[in-house]
Predicted model as a PDB file, atoms N, CA, C, CB and O in Angstrom, pLDDT in the B-factor column:
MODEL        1                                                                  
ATOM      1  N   UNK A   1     -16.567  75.278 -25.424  1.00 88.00           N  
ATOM      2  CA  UNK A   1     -15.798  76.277 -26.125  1.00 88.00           C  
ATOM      3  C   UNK A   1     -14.508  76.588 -25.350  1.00 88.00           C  
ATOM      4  CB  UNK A   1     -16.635  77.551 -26.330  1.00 88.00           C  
ATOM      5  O   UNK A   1     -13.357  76.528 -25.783  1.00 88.00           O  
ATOM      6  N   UNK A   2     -14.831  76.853 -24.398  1.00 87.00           N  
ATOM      7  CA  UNK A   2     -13.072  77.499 -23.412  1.00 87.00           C  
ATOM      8  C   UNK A   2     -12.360  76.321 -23.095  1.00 87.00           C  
ATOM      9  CB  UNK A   2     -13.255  78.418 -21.547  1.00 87.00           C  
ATOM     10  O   UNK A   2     -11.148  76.397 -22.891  1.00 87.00           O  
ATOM     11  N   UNK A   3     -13.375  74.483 -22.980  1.00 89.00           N  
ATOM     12  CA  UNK A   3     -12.496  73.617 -23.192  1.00 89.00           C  
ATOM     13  C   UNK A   3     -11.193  73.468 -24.749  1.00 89.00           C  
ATOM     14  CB  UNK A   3     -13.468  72.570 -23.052  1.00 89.00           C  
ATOM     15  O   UNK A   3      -9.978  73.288 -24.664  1.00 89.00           O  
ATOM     16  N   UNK A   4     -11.863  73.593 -25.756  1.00 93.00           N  
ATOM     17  CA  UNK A   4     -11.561  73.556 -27.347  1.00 93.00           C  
ATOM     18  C   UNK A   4     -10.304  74.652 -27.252  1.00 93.00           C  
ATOM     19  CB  UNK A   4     -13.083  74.126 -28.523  1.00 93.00           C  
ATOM     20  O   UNK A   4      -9.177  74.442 -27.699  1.00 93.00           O  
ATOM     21  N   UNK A   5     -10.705  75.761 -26.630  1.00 93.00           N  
ATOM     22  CA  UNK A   5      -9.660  77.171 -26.877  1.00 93.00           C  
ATOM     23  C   UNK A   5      -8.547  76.287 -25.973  1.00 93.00           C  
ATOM     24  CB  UNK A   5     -10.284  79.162 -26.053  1.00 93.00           C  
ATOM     25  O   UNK A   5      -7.930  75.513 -26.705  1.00 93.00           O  
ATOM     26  N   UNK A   6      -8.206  76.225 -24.791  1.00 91.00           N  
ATOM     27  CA  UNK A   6      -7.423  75.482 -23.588  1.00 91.00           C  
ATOM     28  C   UNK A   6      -6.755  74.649 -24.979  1.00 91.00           C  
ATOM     29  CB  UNK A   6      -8.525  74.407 -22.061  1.00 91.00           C  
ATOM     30  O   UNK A   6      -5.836  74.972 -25.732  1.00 91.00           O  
ATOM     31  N   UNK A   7      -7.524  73.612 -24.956  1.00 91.00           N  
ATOM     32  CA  UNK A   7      -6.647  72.164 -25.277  1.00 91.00           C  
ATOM     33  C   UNK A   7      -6.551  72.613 -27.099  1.00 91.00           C  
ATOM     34  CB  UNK A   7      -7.821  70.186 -24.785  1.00 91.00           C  
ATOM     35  O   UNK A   7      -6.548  71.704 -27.928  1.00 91.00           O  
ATOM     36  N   UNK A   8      -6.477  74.097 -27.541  1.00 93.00           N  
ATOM     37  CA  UNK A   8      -5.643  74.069 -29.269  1.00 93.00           C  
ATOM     38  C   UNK A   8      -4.582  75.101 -28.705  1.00 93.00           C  
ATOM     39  CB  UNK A   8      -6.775  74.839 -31.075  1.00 93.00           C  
ATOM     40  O   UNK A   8      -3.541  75.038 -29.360  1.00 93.00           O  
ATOM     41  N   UNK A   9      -4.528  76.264 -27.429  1.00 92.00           N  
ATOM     42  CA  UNK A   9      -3.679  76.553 -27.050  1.00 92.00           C  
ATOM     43  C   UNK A   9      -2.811  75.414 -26.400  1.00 92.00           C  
ATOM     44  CB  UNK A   9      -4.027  77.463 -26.477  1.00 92.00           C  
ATOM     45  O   UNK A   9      -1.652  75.501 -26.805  1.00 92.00           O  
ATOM     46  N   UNK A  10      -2.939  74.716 -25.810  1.00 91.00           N  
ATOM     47  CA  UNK A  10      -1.889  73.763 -24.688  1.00 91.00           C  
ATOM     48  C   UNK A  10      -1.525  72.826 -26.110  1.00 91.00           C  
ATOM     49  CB  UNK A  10      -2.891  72.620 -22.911  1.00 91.00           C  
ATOM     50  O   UNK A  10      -0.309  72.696 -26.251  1.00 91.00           O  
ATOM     51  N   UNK A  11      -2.252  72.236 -27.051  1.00 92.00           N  
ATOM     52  CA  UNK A  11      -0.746  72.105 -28.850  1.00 92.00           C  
ATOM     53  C   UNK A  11       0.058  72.400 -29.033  1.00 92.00           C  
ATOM     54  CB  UNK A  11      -0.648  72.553 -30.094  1.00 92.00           C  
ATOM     55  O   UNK A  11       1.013  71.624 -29.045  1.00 92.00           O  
ATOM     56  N   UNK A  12       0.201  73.827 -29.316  1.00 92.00           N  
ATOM     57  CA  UNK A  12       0.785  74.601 -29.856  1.00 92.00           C  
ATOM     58  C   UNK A  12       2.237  74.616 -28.873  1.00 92.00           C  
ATOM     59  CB  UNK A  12      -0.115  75.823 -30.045  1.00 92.00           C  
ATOM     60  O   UNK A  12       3.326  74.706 -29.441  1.00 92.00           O  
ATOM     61  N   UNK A  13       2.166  74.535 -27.602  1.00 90.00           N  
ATOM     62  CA  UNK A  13       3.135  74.841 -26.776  1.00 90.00           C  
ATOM     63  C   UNK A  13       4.165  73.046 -26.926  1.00 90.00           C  
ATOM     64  CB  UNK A  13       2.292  75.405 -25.027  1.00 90.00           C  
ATOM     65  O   UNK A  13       3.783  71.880 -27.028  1.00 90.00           O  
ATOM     66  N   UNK A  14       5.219  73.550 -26.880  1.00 90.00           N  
ATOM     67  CA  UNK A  14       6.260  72.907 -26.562  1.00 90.00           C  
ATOM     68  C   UNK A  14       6.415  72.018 -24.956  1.00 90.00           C  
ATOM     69  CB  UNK A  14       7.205  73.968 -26.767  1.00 90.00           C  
ATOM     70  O   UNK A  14       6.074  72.504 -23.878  1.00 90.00           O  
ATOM     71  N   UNK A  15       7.012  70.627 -25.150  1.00 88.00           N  
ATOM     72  CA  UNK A  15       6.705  69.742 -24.296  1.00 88.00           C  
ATOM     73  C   UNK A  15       7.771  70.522 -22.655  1.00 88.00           C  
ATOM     74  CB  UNK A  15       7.189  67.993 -25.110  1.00 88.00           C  
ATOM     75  O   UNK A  15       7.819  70.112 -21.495  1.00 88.00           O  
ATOM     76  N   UNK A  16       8.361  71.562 -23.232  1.00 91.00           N  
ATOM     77  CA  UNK A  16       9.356  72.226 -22.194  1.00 91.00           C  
ATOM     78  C   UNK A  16       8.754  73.369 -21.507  1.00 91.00           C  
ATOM     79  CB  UNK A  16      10.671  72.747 -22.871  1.00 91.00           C  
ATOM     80  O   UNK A  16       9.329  73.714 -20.475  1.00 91.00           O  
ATOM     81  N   UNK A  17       7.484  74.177 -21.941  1.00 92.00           N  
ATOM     82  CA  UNK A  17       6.919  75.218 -21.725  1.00 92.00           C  
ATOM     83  C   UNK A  17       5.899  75.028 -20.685  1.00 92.00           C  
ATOM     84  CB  UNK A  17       6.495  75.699 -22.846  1.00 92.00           C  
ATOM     85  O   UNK A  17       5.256  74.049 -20.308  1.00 92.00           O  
ATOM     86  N   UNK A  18       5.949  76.314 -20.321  1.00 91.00           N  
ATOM     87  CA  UNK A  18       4.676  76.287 -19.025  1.00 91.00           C  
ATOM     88  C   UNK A  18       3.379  76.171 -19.549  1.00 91.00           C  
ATOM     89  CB  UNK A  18       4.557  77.701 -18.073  1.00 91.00           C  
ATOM     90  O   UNK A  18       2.793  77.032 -20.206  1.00 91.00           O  
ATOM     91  N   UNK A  19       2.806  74.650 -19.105  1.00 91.00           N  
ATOM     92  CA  UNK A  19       1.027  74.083 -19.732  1.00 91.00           C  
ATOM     93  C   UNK A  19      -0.151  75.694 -19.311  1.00 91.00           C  
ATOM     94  CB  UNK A  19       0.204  72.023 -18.256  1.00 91.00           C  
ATOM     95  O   UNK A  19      -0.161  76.585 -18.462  1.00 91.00           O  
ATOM     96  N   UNK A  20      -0.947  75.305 -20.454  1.00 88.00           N  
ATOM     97  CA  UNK A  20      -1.966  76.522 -20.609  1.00 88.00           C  
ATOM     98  C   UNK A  20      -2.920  76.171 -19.648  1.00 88.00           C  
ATOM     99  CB  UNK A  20      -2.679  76.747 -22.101  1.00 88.00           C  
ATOM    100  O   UNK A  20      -3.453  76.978 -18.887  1.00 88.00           O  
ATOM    101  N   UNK A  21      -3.156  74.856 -19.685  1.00 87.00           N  
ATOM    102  CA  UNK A  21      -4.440  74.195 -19.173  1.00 87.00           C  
ATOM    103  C   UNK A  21      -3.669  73.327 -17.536  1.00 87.00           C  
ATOM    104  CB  UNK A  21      -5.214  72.833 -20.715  1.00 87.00           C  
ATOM    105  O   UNK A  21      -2.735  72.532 -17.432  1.00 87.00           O  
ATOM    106  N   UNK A  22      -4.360  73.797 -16.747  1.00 91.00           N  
ATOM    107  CA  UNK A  22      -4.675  73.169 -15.144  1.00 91.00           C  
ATOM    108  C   UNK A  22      -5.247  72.475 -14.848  1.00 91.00           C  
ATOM    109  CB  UNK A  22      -5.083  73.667 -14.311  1.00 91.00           C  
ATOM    110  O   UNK A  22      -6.271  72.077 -15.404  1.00 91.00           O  
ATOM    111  N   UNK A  23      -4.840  72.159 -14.014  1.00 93.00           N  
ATOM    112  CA  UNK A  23      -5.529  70.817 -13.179  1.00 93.00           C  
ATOM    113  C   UNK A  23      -6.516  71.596 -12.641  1.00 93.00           C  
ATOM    114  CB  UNK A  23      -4.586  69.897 -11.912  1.00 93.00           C  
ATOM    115  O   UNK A  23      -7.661  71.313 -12.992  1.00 93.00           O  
ATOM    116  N   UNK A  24      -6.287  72.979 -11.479  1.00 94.00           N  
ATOM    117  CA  UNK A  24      -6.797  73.812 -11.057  1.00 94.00           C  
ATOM    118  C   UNK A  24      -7.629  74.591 -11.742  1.00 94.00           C  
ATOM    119  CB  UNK A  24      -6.112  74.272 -10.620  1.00 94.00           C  
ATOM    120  O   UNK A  24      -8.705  74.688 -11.152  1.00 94.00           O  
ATOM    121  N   UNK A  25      -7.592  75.093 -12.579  1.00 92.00           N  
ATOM    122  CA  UNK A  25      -8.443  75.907 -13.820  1.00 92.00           C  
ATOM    123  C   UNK A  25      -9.508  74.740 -14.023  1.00 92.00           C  
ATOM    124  CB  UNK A  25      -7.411  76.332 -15.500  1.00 92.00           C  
ATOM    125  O   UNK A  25     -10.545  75.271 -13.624  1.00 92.00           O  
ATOM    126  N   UNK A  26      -9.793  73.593 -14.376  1.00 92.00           N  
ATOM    127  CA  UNK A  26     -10.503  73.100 -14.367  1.00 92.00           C  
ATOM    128  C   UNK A  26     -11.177  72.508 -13.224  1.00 92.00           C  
ATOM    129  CB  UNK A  26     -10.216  72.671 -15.032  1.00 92.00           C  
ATOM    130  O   UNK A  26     -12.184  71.880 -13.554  1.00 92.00           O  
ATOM    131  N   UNK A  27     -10.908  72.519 -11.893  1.00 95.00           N  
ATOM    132  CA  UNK A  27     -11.948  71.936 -11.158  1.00 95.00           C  
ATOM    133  C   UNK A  27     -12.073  73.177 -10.825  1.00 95.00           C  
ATOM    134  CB  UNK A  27     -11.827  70.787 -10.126  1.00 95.00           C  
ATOM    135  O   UNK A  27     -12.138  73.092  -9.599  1.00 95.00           O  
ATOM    136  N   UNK A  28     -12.165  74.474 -11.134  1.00 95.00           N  
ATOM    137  CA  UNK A  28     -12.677  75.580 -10.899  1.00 95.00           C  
ATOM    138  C   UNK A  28     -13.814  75.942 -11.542  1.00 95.00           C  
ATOM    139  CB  UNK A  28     -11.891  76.360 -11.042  1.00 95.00           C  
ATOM    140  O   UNK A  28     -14.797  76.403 -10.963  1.00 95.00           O  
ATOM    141  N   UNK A  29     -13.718  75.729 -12.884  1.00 93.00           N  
ATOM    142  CA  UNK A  29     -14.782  75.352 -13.955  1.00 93.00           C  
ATOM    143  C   UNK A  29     -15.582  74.517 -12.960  1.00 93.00           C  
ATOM    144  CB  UNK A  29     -14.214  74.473 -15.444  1.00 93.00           C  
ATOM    145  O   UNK A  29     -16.243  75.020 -12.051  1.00 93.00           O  
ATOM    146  N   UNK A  30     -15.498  73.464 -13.146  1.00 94.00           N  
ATOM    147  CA  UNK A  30     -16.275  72.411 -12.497  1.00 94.00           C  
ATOM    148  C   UNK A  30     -17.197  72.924 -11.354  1.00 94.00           C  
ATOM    149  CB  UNK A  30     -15.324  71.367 -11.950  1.00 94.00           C  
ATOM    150  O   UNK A  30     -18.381  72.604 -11.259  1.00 94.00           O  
ATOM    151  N   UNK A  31     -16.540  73.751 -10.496  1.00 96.00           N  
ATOM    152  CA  UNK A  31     -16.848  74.429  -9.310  1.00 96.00           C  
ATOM    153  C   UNK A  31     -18.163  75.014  -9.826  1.00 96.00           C  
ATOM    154  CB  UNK A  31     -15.705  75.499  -8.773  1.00 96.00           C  
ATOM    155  O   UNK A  31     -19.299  74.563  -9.682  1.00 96.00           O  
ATOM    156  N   UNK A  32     -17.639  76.437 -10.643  1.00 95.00           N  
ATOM    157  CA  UNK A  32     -18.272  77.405 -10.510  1.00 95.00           C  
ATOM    158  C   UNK A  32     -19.591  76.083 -11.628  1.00 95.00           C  
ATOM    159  CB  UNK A  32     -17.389  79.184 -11.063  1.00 95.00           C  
ATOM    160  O   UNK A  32     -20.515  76.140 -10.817  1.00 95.00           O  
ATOM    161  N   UNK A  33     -19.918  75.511 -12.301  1.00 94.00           N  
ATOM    162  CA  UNK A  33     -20.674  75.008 -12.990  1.00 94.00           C  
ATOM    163  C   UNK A  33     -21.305  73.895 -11.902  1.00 94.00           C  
ATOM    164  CB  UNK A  33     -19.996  74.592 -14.276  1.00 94.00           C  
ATOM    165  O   UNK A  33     -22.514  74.062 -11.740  1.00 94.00           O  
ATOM    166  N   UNK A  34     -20.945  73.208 -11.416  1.00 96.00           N  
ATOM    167  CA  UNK A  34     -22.001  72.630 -10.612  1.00 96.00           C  
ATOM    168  C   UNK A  34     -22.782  73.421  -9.226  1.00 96.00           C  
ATOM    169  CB  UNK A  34     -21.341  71.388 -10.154  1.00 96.00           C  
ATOM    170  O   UNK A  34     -23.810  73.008  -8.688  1.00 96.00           O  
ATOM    171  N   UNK A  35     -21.873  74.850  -8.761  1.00 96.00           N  
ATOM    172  CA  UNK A  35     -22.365  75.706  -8.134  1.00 96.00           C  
ATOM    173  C   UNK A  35     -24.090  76.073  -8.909  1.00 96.00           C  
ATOM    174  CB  UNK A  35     -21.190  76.846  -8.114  1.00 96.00           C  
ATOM    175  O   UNK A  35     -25.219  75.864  -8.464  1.00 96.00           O  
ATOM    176  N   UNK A  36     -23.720  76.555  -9.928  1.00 95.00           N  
ATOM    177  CA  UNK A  36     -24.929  77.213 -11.101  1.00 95.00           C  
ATOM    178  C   UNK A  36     -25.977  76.277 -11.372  1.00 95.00           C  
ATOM    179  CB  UNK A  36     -24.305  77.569 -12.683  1.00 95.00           C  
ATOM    180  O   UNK A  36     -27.127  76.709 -11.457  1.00 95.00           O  
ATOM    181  N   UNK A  37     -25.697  74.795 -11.551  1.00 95.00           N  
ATOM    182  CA  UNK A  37     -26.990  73.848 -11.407  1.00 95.00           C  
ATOM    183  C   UNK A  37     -27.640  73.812 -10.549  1.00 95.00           C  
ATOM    184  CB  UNK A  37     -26.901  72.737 -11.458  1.00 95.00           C  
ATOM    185  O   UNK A  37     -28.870  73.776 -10.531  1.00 95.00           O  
ATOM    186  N   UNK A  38     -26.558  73.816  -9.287  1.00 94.00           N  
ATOM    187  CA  UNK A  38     -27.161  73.248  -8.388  1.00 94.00           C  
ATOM    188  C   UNK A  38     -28.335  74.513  -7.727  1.00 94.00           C  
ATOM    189  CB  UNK A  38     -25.986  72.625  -7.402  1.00 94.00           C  
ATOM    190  O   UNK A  38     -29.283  74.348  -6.959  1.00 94.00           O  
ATOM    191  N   UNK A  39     -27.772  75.880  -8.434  1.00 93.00           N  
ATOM    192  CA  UNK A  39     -29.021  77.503  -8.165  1.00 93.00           C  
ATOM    193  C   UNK A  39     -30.501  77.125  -9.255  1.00 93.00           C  
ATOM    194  CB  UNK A  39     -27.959  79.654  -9.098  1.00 93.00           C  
ATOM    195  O   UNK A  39     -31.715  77.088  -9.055  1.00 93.00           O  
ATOM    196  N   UNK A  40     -29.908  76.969 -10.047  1.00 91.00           N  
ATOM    197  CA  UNK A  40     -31.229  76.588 -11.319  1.00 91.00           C  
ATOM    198  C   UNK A  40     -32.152  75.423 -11.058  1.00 91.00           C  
ATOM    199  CB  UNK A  40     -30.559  76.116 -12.876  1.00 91.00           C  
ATOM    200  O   UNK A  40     -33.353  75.504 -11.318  1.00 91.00           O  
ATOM    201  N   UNK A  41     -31.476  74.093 -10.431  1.00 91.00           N  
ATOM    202  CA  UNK A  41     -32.155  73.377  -9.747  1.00 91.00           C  
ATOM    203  C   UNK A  41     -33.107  73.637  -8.893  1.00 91.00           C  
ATOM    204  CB  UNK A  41     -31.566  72.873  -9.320  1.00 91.00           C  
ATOM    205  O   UNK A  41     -34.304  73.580  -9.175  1.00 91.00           O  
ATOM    206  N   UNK A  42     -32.607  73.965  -7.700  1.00 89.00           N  
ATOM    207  CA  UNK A  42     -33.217  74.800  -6.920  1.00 89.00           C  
ATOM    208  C   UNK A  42     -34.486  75.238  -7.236  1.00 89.00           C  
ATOM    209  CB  UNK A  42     -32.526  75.726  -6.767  1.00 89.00           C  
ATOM    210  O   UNK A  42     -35.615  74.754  -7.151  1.00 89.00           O  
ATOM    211  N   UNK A  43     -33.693  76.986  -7.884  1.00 89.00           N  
ATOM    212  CA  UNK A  43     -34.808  77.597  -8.205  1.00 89.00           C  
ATOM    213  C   UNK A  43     -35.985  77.195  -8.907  1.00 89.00           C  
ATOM    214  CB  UNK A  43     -34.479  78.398  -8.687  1.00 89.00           C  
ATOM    215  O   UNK A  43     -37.027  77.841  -8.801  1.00 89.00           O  
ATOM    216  N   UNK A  44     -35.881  76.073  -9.687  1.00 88.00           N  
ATOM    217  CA  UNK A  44     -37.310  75.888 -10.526  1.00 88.00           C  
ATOM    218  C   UNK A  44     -37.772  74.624  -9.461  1.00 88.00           C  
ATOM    219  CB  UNK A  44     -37.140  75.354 -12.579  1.00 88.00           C  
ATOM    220  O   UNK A  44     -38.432  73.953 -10.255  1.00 88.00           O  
ATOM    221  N   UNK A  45     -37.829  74.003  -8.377  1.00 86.00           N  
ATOM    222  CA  UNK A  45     -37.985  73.583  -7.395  1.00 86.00           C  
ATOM    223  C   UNK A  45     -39.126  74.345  -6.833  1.00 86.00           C  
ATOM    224  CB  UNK A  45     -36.882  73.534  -6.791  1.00 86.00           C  
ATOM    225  O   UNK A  45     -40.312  74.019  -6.888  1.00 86.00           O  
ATOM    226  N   UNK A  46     -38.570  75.497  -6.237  1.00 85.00           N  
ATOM    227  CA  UNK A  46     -39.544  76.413  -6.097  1.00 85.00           C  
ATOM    228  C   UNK A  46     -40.324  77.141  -6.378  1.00 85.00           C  
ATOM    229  CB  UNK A  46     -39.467  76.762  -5.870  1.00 85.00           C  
ATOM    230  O   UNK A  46     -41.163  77.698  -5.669  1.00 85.00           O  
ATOM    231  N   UNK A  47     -40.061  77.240  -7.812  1.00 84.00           N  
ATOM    232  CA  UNK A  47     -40.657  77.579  -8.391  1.00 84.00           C  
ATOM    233  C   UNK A  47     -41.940  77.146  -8.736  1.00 84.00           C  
ATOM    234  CB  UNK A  47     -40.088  77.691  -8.937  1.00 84.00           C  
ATOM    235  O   UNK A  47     -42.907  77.862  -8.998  1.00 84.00           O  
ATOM    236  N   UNK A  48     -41.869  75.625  -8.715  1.00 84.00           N  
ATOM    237  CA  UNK A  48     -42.914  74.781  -9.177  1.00 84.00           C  
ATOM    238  C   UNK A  48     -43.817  74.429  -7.521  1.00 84.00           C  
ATOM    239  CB  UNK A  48     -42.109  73.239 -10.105  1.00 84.00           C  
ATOM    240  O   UNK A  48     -45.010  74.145  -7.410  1.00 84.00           O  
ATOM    241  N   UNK A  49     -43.065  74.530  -6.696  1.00 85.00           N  
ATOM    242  CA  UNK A  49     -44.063  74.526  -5.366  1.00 85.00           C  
ATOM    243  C   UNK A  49     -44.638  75.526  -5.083  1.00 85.00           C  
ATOM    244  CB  UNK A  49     -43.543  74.263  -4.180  1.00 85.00           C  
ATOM    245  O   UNK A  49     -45.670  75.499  -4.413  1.00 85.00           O  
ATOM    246  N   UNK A  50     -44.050  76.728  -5.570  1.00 84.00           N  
ATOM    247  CA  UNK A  50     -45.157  78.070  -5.586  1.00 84.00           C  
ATOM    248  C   UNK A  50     -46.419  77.972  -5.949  1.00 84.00           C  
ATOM    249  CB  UNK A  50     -44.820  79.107  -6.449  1.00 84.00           C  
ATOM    250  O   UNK A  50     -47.377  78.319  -5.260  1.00 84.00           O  
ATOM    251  N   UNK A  51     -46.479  77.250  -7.606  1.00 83.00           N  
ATOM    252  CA  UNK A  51     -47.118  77.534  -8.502  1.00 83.00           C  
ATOM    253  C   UNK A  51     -48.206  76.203  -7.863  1.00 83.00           C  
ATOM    254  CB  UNK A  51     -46.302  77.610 -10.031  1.00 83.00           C  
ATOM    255  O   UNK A  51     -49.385  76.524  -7.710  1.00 83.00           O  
ATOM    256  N   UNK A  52     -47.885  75.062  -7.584  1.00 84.00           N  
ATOM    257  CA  UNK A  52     -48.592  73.907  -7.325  1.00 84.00           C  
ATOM    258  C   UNK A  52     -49.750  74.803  -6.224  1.00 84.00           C  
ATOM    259  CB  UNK A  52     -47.492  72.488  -6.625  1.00 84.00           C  
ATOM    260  O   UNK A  52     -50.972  74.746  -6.357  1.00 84.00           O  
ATOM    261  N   UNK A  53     -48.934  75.709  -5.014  1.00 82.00           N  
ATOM    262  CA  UNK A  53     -49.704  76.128  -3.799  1.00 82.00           C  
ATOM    263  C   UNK A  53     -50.206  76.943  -4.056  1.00 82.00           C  
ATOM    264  CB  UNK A  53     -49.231  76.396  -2.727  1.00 82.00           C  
ATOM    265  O   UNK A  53     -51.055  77.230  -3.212  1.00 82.00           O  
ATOM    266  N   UNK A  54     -50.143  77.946  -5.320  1.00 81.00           N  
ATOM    267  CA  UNK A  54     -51.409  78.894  -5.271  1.00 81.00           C  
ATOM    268  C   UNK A  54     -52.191  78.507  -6.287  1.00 81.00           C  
ATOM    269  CB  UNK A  54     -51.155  80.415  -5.412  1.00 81.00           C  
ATOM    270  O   UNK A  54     -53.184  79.183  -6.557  1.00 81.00           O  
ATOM    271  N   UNK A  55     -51.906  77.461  -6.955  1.00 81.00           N  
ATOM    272  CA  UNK A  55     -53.120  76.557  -7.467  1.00 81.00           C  
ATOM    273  C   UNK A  55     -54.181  76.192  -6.899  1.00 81.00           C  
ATOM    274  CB  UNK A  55     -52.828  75.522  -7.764  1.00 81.00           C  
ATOM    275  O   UNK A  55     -55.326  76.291  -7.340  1.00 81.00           O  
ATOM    276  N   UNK A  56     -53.720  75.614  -5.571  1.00 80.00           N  
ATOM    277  CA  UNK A  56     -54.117  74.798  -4.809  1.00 80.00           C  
ATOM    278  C   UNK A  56     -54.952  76.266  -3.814  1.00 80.00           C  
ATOM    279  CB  UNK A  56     -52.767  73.681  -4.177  1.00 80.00           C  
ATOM    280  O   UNK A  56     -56.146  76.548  -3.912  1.00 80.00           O  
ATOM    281  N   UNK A  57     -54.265  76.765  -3.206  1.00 80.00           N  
ATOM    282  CA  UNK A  57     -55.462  77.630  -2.953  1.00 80.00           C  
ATOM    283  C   UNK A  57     -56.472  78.190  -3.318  1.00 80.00           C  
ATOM    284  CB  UNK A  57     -55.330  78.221  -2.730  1.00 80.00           C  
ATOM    285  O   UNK A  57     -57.468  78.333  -2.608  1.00 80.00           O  
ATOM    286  N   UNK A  58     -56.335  78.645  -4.654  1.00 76.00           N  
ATOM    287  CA  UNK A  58     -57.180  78.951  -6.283  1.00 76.00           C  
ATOM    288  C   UNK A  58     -58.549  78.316  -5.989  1.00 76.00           C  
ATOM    289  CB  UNK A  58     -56.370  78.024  -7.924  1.00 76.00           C  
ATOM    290  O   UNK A  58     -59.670  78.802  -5.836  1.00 76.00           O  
ATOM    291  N   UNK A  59     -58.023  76.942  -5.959  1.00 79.00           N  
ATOM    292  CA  UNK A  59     -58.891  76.198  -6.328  1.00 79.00           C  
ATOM    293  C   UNK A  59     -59.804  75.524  -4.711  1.00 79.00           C  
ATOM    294  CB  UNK A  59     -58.045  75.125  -7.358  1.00 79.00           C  
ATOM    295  O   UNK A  59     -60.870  74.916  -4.616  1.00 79.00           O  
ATOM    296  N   UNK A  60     -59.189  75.804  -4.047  1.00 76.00           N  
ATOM    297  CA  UNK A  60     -60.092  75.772  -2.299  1.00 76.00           C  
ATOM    298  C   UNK A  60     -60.679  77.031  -1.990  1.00 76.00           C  
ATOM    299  CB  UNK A  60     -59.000  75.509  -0.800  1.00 76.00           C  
ATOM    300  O   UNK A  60     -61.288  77.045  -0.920  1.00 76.00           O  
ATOM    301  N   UNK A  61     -60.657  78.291  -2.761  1.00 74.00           N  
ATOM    302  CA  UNK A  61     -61.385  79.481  -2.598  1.00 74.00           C  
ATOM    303  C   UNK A  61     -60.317  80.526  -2.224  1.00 74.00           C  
ATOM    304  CB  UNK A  61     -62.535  79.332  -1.524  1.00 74.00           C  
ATOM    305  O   UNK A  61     -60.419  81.673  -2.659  1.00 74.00           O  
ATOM    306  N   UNK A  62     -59.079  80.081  -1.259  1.00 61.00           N  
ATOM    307  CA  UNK A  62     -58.959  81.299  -0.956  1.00 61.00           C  
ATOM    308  C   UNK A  62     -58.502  82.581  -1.498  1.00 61.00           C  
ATOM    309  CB  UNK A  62     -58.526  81.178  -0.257  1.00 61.00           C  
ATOM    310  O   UNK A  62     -58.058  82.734  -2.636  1.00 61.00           O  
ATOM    311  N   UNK A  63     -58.663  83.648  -0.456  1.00 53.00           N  
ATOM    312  CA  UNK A  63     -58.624  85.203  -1.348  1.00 53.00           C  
ATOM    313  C   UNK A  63     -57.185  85.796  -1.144  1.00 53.00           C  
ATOM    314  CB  UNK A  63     -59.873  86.517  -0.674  1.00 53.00           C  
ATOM    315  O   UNK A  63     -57.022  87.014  -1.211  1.00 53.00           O  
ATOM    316  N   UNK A  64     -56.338  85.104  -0.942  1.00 56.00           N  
ATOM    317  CA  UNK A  64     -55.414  85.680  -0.198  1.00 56.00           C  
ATOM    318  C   UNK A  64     -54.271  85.830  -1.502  1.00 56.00           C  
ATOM    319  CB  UNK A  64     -55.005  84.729   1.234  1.00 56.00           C  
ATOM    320  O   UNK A  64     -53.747  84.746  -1.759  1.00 56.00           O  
ATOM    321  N   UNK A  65     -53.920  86.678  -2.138  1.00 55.00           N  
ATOM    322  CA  UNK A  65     -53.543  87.050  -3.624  1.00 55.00           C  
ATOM    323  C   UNK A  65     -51.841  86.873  -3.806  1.00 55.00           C  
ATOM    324  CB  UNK A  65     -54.056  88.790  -3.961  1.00 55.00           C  
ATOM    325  O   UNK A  65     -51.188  86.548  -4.797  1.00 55.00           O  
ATOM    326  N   UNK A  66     -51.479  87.176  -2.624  1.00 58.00           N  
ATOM    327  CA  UNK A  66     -50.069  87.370  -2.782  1.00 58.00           C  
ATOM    328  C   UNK A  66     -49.132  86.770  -1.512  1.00 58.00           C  
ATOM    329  CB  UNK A  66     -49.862  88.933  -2.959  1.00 58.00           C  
ATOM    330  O   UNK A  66     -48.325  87.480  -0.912  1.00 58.00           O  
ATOM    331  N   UNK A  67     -49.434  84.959  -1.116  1.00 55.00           N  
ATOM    332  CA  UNK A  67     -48.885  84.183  -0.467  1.00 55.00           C  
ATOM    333  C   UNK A  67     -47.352  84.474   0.526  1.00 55.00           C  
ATOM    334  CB  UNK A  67     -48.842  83.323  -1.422  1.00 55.00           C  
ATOM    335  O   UNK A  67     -46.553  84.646  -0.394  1.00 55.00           O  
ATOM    336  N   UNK A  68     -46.888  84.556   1.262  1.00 57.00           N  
ATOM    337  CA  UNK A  68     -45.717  84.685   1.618  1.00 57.00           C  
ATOM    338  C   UNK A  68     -45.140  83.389   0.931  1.00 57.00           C  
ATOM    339  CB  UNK A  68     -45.582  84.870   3.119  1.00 57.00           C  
ATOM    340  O   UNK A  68     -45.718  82.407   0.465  1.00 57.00           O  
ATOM    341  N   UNK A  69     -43.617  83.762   1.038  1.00 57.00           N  
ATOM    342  CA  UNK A  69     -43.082  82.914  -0.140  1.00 57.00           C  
ATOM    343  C   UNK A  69     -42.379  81.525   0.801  1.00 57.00           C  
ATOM    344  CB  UNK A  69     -41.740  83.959  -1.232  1.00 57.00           C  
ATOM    345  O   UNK A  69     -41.835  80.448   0.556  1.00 57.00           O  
ATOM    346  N   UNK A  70     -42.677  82.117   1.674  1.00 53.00           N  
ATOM    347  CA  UNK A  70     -41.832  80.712   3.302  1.00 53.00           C  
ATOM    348  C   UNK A  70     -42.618  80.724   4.185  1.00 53.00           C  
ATOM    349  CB  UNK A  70     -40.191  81.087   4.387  1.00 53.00           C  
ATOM    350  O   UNK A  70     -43.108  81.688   4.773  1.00 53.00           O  
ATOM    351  N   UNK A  71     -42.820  79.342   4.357  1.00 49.00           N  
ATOM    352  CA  UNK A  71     -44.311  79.567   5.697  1.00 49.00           C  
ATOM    353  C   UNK A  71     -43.858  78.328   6.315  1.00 49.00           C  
ATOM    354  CB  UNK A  71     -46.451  79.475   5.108  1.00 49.00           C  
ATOM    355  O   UNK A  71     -44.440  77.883   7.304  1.00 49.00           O  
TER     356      UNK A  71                                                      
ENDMDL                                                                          
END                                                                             
């Protein structure tokens, strides 16, 4: 969408006018968006090793309910 808005504003403008769309504005995008995968990645990473290890304890007996989250 904010690509589409950029590139029907940067049309409209004249080949003499100051461009809407950056070089900079976009590897900023880029930035902040592979920043955000690379958190969501992550997080369900751990998410899923949480869940594997108190399975896994579950299921060896132990009582211990509420794991520290870094060991």
């Amino acid at each position: 969408k904010w690509r589409d808005d950029m590139l029907k504003a940067q049309e409209k403008l004249k080949d003499h006018e100051e461009p809407v769309l950056l070089v900079d504005e976009i590897a900023h995008k880029i930035s902040a968006l592979d920043r955000e995968m690379r958190y969501l990645i992550n997080k369900a990473k751990v998410s899923s090793i949480i869940k594997i290890r108190d399975k896994l304890r579950y299921t060896l007996g132990t009582t211990e309910s509420h794991p520290p989250a870094y060991e």
